[in-house]
Structure formats: structure tokens, C-alpha cells
C-alpha positions as CSV (number, residue, x, y, z in Angstrom):
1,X,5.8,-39.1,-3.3
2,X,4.0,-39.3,-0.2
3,X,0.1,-40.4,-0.1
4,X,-1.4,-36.9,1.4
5,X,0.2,-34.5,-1.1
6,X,-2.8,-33.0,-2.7
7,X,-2.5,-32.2,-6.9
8,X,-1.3,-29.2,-8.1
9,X,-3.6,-26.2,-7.6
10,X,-6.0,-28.4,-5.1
11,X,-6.0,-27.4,-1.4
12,X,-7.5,-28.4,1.6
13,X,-9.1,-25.4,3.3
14,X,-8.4,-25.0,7.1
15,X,-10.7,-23.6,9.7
16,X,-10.5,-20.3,9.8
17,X,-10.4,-19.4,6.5
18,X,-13.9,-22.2,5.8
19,X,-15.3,-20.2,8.8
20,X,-15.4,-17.1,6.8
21,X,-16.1,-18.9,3.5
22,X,-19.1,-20.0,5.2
23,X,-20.0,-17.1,6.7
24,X,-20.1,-15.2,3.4
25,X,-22.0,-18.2,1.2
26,X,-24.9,-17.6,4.2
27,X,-24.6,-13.5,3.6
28,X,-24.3,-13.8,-0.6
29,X,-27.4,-16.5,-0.8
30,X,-29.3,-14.1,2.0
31,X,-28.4,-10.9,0.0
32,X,-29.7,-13.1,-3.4
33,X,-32.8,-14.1,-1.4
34,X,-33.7,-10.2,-0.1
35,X,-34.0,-9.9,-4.4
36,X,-36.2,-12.6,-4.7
37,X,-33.8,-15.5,-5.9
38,X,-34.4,-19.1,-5.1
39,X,-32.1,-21.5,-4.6
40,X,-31.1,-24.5,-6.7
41,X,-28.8,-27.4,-6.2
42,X,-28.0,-28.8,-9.4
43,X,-25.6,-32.1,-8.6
44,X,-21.7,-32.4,-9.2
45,X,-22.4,-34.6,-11.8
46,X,-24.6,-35.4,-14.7
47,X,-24.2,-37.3,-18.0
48,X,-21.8,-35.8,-21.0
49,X,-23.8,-34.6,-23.6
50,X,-26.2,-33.0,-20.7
51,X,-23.4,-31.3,-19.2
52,X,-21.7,-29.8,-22.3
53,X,-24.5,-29.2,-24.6
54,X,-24.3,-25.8,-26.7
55,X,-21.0,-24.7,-24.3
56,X,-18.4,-24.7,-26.8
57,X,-15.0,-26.2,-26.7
58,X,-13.2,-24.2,-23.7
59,X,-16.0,-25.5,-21.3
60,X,-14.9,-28.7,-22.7
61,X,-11.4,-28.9,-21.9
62,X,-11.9,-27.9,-18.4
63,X,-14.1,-30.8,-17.6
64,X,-13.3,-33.4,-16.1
65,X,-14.9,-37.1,-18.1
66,X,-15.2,-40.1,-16.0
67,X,-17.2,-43.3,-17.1
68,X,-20.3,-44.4,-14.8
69,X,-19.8,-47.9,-13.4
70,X,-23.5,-48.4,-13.4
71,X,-25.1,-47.2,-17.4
72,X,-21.5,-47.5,-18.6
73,X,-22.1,-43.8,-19.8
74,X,-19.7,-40.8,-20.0
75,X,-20.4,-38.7,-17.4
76,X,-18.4,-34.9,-16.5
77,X,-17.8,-33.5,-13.3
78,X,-19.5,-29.8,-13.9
79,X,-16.9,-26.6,-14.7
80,X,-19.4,-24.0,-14.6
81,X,-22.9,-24.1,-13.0
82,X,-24.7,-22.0,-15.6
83,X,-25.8,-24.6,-18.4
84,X,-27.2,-26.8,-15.2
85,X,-29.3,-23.8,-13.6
86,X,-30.4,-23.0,-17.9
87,X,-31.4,-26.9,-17.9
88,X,-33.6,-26.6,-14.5
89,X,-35.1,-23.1,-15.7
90,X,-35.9,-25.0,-19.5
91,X,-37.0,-28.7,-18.1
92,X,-38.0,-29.1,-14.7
93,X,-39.6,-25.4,-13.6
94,X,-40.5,-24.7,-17.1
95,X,-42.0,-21.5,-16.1
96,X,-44.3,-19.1,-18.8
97,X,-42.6,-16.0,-16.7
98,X,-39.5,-14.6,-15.2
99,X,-37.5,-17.1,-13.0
100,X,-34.6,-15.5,-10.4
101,X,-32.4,-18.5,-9.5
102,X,-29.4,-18.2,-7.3
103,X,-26.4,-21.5,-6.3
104,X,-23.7,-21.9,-4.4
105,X,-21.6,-24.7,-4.6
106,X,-18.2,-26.2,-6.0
107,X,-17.0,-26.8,-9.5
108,X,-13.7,-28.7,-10.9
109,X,-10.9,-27.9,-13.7
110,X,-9.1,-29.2,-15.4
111,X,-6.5,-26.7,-15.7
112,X,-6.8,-23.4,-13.3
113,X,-8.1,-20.8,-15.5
114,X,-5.4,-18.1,-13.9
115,X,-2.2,-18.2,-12.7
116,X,-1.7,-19.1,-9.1
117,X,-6.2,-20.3,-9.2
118,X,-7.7,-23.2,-7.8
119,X,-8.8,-25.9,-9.8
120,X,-12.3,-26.3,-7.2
121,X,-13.8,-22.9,-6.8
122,X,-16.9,-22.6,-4.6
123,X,-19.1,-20.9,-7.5
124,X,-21.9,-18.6,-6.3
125,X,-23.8,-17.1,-9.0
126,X,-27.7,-15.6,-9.9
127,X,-29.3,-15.9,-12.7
128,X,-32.6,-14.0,-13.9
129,X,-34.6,-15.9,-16.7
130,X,-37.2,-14.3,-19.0
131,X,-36.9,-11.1,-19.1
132,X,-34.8,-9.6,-22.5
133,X,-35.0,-5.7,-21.2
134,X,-32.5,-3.4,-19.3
135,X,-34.0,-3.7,-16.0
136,X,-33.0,-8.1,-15.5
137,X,-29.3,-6.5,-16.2
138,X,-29.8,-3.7,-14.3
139,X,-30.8,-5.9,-11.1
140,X,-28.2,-8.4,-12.0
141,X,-25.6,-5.8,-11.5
142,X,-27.1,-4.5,-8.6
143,X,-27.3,-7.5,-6.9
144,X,-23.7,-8.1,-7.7
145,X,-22.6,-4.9,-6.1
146,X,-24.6,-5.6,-2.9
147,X,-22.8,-9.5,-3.0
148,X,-19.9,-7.4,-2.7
149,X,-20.6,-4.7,-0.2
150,X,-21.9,-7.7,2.4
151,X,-18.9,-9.5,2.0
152,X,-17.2,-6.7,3.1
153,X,-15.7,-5.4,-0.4
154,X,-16.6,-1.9,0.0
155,X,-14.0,0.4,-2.0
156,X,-12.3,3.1,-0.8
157,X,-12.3,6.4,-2.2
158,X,-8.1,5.9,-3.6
159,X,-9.4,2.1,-4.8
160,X,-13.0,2.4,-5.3
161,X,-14.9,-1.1,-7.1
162,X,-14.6,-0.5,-10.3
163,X,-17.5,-2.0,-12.9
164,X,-16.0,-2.9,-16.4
165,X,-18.9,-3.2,-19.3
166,X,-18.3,-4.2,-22.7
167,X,-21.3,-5.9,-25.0
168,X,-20.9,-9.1,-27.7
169,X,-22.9,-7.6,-30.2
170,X,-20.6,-4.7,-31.2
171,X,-18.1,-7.3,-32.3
172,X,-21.0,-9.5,-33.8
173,X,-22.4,-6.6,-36.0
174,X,-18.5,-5.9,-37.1
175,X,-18.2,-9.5,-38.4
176,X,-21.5,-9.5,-39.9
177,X,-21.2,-10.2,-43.8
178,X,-17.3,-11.3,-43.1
179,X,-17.0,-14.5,-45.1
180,X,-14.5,-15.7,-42.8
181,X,-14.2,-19.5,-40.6
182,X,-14.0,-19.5,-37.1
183,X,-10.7,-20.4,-36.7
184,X,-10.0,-17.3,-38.1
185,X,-12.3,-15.4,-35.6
186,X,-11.0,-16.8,-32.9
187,X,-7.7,-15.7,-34.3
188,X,-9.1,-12.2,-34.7
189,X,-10.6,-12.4,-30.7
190,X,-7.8,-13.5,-29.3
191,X,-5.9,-10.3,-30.8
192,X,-8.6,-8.0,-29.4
193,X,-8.4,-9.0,-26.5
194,X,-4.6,-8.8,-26.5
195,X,-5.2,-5.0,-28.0
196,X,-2.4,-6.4,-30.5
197,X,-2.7,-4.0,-33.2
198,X,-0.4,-5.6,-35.4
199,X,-1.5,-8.5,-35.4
200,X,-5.3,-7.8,-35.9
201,X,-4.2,-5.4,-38.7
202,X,-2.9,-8.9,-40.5
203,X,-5.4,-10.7,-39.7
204,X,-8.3,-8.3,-40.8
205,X,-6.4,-7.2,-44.3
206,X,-9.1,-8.8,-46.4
207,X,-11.8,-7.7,-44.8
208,X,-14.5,-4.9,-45.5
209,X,-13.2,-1.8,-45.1
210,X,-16.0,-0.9,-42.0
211,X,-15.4,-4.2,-40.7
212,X,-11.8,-3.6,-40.9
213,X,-11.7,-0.1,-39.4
214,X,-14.4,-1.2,-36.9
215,X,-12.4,-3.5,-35.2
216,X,-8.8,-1.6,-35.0
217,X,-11.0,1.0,-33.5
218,X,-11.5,-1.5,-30.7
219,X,-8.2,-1.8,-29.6
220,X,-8.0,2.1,-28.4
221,X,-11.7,1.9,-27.0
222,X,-11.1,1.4,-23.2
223,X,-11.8,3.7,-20.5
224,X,-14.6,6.5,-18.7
225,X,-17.7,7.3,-20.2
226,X,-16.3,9.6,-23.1
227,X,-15.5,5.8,-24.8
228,X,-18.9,5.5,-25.8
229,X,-19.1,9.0,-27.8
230,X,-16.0,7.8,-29.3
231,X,-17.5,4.7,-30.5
232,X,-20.4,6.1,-32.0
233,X,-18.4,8.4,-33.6
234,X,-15.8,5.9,-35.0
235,X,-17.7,2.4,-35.4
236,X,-19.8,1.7,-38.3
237,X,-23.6,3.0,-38.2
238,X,-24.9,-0.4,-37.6
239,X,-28.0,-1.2,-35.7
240,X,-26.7,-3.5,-33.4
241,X,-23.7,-1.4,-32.5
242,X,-25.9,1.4,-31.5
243,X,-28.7,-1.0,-29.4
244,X,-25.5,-2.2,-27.8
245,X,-23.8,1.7,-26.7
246,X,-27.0,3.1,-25.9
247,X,-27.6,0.1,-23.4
248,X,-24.1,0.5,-22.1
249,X,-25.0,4.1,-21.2
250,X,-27.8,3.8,-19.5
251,X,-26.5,1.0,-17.5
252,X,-23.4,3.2,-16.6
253,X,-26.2,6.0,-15.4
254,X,-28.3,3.5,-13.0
255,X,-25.0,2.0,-11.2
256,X,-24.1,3.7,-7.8
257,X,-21.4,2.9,-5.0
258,X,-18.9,1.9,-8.2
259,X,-16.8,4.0,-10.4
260,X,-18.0,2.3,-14.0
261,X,-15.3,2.0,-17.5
262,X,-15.8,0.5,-20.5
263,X,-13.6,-1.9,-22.7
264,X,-15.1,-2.8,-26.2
265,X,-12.5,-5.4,-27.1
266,X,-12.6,-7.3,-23.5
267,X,-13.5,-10.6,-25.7
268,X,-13.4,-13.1,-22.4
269,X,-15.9,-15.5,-22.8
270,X,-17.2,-14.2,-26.4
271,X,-18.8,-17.7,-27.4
272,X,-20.8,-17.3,-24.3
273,X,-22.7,-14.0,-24.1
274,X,-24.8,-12.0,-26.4
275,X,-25.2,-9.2,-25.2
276,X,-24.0,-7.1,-22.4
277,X,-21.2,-8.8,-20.2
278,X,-19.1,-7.2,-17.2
279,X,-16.1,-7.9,-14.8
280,X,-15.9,-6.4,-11.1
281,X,-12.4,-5.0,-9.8
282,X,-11.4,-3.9,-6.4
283,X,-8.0,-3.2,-5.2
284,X,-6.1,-6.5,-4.2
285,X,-7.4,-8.3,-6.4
286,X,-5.6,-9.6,-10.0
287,X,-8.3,-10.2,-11.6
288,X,-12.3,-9.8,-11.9
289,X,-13.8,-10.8,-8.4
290,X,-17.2,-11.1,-10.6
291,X,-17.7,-12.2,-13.8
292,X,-21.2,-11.8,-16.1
293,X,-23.7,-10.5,-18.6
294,X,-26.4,-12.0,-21.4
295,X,-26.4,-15.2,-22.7
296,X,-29.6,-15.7,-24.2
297,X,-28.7,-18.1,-26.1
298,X,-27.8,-20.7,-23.1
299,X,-31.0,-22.3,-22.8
300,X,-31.2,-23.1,-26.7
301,X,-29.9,-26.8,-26.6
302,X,-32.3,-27.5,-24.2
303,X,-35.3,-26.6,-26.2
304,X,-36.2,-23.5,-24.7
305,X,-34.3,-20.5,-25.7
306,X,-35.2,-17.4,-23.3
307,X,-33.4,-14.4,-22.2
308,X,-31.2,-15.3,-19.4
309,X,-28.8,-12.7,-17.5
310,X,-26.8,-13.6,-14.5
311,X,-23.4,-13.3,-12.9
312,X,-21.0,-15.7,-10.5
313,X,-17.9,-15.4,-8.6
314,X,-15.6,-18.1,-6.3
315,X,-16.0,-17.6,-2.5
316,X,-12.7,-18.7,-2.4
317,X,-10.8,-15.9,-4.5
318,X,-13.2,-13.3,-2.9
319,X,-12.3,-14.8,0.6
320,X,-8.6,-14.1,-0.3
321,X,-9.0,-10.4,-0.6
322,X,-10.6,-10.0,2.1
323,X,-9.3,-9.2,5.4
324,X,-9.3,-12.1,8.2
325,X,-12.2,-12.0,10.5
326,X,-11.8,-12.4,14.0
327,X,-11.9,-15.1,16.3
328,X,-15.7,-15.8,17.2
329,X,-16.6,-15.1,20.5
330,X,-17.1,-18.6,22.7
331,X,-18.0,-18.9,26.5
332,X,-15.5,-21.2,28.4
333,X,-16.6,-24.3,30.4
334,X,-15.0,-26.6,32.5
335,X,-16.1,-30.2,31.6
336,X,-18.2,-32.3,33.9
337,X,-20.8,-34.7,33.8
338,X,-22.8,-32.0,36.6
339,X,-26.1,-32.0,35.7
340,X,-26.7,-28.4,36.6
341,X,-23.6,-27.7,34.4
342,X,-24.7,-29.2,31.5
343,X,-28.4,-27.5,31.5
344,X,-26.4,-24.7,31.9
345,X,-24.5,-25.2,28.6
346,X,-27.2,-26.0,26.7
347,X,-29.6,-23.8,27.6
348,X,-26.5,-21.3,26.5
349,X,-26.0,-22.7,23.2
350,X,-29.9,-23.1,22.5
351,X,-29.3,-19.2,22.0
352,X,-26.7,-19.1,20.0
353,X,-23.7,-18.7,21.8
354,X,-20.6,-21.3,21.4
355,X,-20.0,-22.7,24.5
356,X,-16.2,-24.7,24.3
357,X,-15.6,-27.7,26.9
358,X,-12.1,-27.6,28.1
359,X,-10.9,-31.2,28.7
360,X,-8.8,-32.1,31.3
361,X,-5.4,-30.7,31.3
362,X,-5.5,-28.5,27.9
363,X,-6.9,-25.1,29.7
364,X,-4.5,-22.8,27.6
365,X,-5.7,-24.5,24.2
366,X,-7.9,-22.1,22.2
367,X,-7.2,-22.2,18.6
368,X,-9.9,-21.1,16.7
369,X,-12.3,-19.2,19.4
370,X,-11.9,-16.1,21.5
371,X,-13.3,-17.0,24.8
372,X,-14.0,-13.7,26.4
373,X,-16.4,-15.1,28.7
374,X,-16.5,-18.1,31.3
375,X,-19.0,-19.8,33.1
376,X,-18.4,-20.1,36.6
377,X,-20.6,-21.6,39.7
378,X,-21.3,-19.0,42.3
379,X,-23.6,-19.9,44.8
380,X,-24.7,-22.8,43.9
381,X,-25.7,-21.4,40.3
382,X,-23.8,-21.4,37.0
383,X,-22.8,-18.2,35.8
384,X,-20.8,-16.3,32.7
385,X,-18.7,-13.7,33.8
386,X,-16.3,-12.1,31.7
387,X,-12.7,-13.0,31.4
């Protein structure tokens, strides 16, 4: 096998797609700045038990383990940035009120976690610590939407963005009381999430009538608003099933520019969240171009449980449904060492403006810039003209 044949699911990323990946980590971390965010850099790596405390076993098998030549320590190369940013918020800022952190940077797996994914996504994501109320969701779905609208993912009227909400603790309060193991409810999840009626009608033959009944109901409740009547109508009368519809609604009511359904048995990513979680659609894409919701419970390990909301997505899968950008506009310049020239030049590029040196012999050679402009000596003085 040849040396320079990258792994399966790794790619290098060539310049005019990192041009635009670039271009949109500036606009998402500006767009999470205009909210208030600040930004954190938490590093690649970091010890084991650091890195994988209170994460559970799928964030386990996606990392990467490696041994550190200098403490002779395990280490892990991160697969999500979330538990790092819920270390920061618990350890270094330790901070009595709300915190509004924001990232951007890569991550590594150890399997893709879709068909036809990378294995290194560039991860953006903002998170809003200390706050347990509907507004730090509210804003975190807000600022997710307006991610999305500067990136350019807009929706049209036939494939508007479409915001999915579902909420942890209606499938908590149906297993409350259930002496089952959780083997068993992760058997149970994975057949909700499958809307496998058959098989969760197996699995859940032992249990509690309400509990039993509560969860088939699941399987049919996807869709518009009318879900959440249905639910409330179907589901036990428990108090955590009706915190968690109520919220749902009123979320639904403060979200505009997207068309909002709900899916009470979407289950992805059940050990992590609490409460309210959420996925992001637009048309192109296979799968959620943003994934979040609660997960209060994230800062726990680290001695400091607080409410924490938040939300990320990979520049890379949002770059792919994107349509290309064009060329960026450049100035061409002859080379010379001319001293007037080269003022010339940088003066130009002192305000902004890309200013490409053709060498000697390659004047048809533009690859990656549209020069619509030149700069050209006319009496005496250097001067762009257009093309």
C-alpha cells in the first residue's frame, strides 16, 4: 500500500473547500460572540479518566487511547468537546453565575458515527452554564438557527429548516419504579428509537401497565404540534411528563424562521441529556446538521453539577450542503523587485485586498482566485484597472 493513502474515512481538505470552512468558523464564532459567548480552547488531549469522566460507554469507544511517553499515563484524544468546556466552566472559571461558552475546533473517532462521515469533524458548539429555566434553551436554539442562517442555510419555503424537539424526561418518568437493569433499557431505547413496535411490545411485557402503555405510545408520537395534545392525552399523568410537554410547547411558540415537529421516542444520545434535546434538518442533508439540548448532569464528575444547555455541529458536514462559494476576488501583479511596485502592493494588501504575484512565465495560472483586477504602471504610477 502506498505511504500517502490516508485511513478510511480521513481526508485531507483542499483549498477551496478550507477556504469556506474557514470563512464560516469566523461567521459561526462572530454570530456566538454577537450573543455574548466567549471563546475556549480546550486542547486535543488530556489524561483518560479527565477526558471520559461521567460520559458513558459510547463516548468511550469512540476515543482514541494512546500512552504519554513522559508520566507513562493513559491519555485520549478528545471525541466530543462538551465534557472539556463542563471541566473549564466547573475548575478553572468556577463562576457563582451564568457562563456562555462557545469552541471551534477538531475532534477524532474511532469509528464514523454515520455512514459515509468523517472520523475528524471540525466541532463548533455553545454552551450556556447556570441557568436551569426556558430562556438558556430558548437562546441556545436561537443562536443555533442564526449559526445556520450566516452560513448561508436559509430554507426555502418547499424545504424550509426544520427543528425536531423531543425531551429525556418523558422516557425517564415512564421507567420510573421499573425494576429493570440497564442492559435491558438500553434494549428498550434502542427499540424506540427504531419505532419497532414488536419488539418493544416484548421487551416491555412485564412491565407496569402505565409504564408499558406509555412507551408503545411513543412509537406513533412523531410529527406537528397536535403530538403534544396527543401525548398528554395518552401518556401517564406524571409530573415530569407534563414539565417536559409544557416546555416543548412553549419552546415550539418562541422559534421563528423554522417549521418545528416533535419526536418523543428520538432516544439519540439518551445517557447524555436530561432534559430537552433537538436535531436541525434542511434539505440536502441526511442527517441533523445540529445536534443539542440539556445535560445538566455533565458537570457532576467534576464536582460542580449546574444546569448546562448547549448545542454543536461539524463545519465540515455543514460545508458539504452548502453551495460552493466563489472564487475570491484578487488584484494581479507582475513580479519585480521595483520599489514603487512593491509599496504599491502592500499598501494594497494593508487594506485588505489579495494581491497575487504572477512569476515568470505562468501568467494563465489562477487556480484558486478570480483576478478581476490588475495593477498596471501608467505614467510613471501604479494603477488597478479592471480586467
Amino acid at each position: 500500500m502506498s505511504a500517502w493513502v490516508l485511513p478510511d474515512h480521513i481526508a485531507d481538505v483542499l483549498p477551496s473547500e478550507a477556504r469556506h470552512i474557514e470563512e464560516l468558523r469566523r461567521q459561526l464564532l462572530d454570530t456566538a460572540r454577537g450573543y455574548g459567548y466567549e471563546l475556549v480552547m480546550p486542547p486535543l488531549l488530556e489524561h483518560l479518566e479527565s477526558l471520559l469522566s461521567g460520559t458513558g460507554e459510547a463516548l468511550d469507544l469512540q476515543t482514541f487511547k494512546l500512552v504519554d511517553q513522559l508520566s507513562g499515563r493513559s491519555m485520549g484524544l478528545r471525541a466530543d468537546t462538551t465534557p472539556q468546556v463542563a471541566r473549564i466552566d466547573a475548575h478553572l472559571l468556577n463562576r457563582a453565575g451564568v457562563a456562555r461558552l462557545c469552541y471551534c475546533g477538531p475532534v477524532v473517532h474511532t469509528r464514523p458515527d454515520r455512514p459515509h462521515a468523517t472520523r475528524e469533524p471540525l466541532q463548533f458548539g455553545a454552551e450556556i452554564y447556570g441557568h436551569a429555566g426556558l430562556e438558556a434553551d430558548t437562546e441556545i436554539l436561537r443562536l443555533a438557527l442564526d449559526c445556520l442562517r450566516a452560513a448561508g442555510v436559509t430554507g426555502r419555503a418547499q424545504a424550509p429548516v426544520i427543528v425536531d424537539l423531543a425531551d429525556a424526561r418523558i422516557v425517564r418518568a415512564l421507567f420510573a419504579g421499573v425494576p429493570v437493569d440497564a442492559a435491558a433499557i438500553a434494549r428498550v431505547h434502542a427499540a424506540l428509537a427504531a419505532k419497532d413496535a414488536s419488539t418493544l411490545r416484548e421487551l416491555t411485557a412485564g412491565f407496569p401497565a402505565p409504564a408499558r402503555d406509555g412507551l408503545l405510545a411513543l412509537v406513533q408520537l412523531y410529527g406537528d404540534a397536535a403530538v403534544l395534545d396527543e401525548a398528554a392525552r395518552v401518556l401517564p399523568d406524571a409530573p415530569g411528563i407534563r414539565a417536559a410537554l409544557a416546555d416543548l410547547k412553549q419552546l415550539a411558540a418562541r422559534l421563528e424562521g423554522a417549521r418545528v415537529s416533535f419526536d418523543l421516542a428520538d432516544l439519540r444520545g439518551y445517557a447524555y441529556y436530561s432534559g430537552m434535546r433537538f436535531g436541525i434538518y434542511t434539505d440536502g442533508a441526511s442527517d441533523s446538521l445540529v445536534r443539542g439540548g440539556r445535560y445538566d448532569e455533565v458537570g457532576a464528575v467534576f464536582g460542580r453539577n449546574r444546569p448546562a444547555v448547549g448545542f454543536s455541529l461539524d463545519l465540515r458536514e455543514l460545508v458539504a450542503v452548502l453551495p460552493a462559494r466563489p472564487l475570491r476576488a484578487a488584484i494581479r501583479a507582475p513580479w519585480s523587485d521595483a520599489e514603487a511596485l512593491n509599496k504599491a502592493i502592500a499598501a494594497l494588501r494593508g487594506e485588505g485586498e489579495t494581491v497575487v504575484c504572477v512569476m515568470p512565465g505562468h501568467d494563465s495560472e489562477m487556480d484558486e482566485f478570480h483576478c478581476d483586477r490588475e495593477l498596471v504602471q501608467q505614467d510613471g504610477q501604479w494603477r488597478v484597472q479592471a480586467i
